[in-house]
C-alpha atoms as one frame of an Amber mdcrd trajectory, in Angstrom:
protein
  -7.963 -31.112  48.834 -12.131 -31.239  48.218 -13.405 -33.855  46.923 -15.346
 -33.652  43.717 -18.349 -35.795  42.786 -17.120 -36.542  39.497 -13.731 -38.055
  40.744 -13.573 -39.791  44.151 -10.666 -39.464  46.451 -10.148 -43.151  46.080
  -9.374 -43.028  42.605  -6.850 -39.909  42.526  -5.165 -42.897  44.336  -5.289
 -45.633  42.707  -3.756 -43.628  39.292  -0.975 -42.536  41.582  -0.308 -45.815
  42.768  -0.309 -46.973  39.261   2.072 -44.315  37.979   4.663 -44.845  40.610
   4.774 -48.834  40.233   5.205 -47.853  36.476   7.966 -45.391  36.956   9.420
 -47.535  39.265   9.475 -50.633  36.957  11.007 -48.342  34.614  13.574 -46.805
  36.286  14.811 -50.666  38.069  14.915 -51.872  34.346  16.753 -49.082  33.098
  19.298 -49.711  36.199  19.473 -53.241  35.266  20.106 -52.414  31.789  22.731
 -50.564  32.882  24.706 -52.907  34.532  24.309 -55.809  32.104  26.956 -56.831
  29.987  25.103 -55.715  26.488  27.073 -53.986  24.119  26.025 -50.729  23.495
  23.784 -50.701  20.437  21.885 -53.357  21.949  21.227 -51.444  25.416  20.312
 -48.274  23.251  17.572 -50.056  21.282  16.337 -51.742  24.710  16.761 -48.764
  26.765  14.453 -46.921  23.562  11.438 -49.879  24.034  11.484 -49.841  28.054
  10.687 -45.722  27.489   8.673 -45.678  24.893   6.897 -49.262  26.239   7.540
 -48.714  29.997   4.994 -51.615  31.494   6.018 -54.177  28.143   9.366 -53.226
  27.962  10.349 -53.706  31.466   8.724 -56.638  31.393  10.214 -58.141  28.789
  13.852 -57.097  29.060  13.379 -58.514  33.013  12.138 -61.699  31.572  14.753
 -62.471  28.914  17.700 -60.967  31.589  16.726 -63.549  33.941  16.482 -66.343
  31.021  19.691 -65.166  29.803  21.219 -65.143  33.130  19.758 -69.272  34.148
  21.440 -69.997  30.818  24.913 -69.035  31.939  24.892 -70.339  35.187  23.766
 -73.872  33.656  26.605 -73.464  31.216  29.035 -72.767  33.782  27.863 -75.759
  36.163  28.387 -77.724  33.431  31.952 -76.172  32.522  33.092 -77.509  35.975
């Protein structure tokens, strides 16, 4: 591939790089949707605002999964 002036090599990169930790954010959020234990209107509506909002959606649902999922295993301890 020749490189341009304009646009170095470095930073056909570092867009690339970008893109796939984006996608890849994405798709692992979508997978953990997936699996949760969400009823279905709810994983529609999430699965809708990680694709439309890949990089604050992921975020976000990964956040509140992991909150959700400390909350349960504190209620559980405490169940025994």
């Amino acid at each position: 591939m020749p490189e341009t002036p304009l646009l170095p090599a470095w930073y056909d990169f570092a867009w690339t790089a970008i893109l796939l930790v984006v996608i890849g954010l994405a798709v692992w959020s979508l997978v953990s949707l997936a699996q949760s234990k969400v009823d279905a209107p709810t994983k529609l509506a999430w699965a809708v605002f990680i694709i439309a909002l890949p990089i604050l959606g992921s975020v976000v649902w990964l956040v509140s999964r992991r909150r959700s999922f400390a909350q349960r295993k504190h209620s559980e301890e405490l169940a025994q």
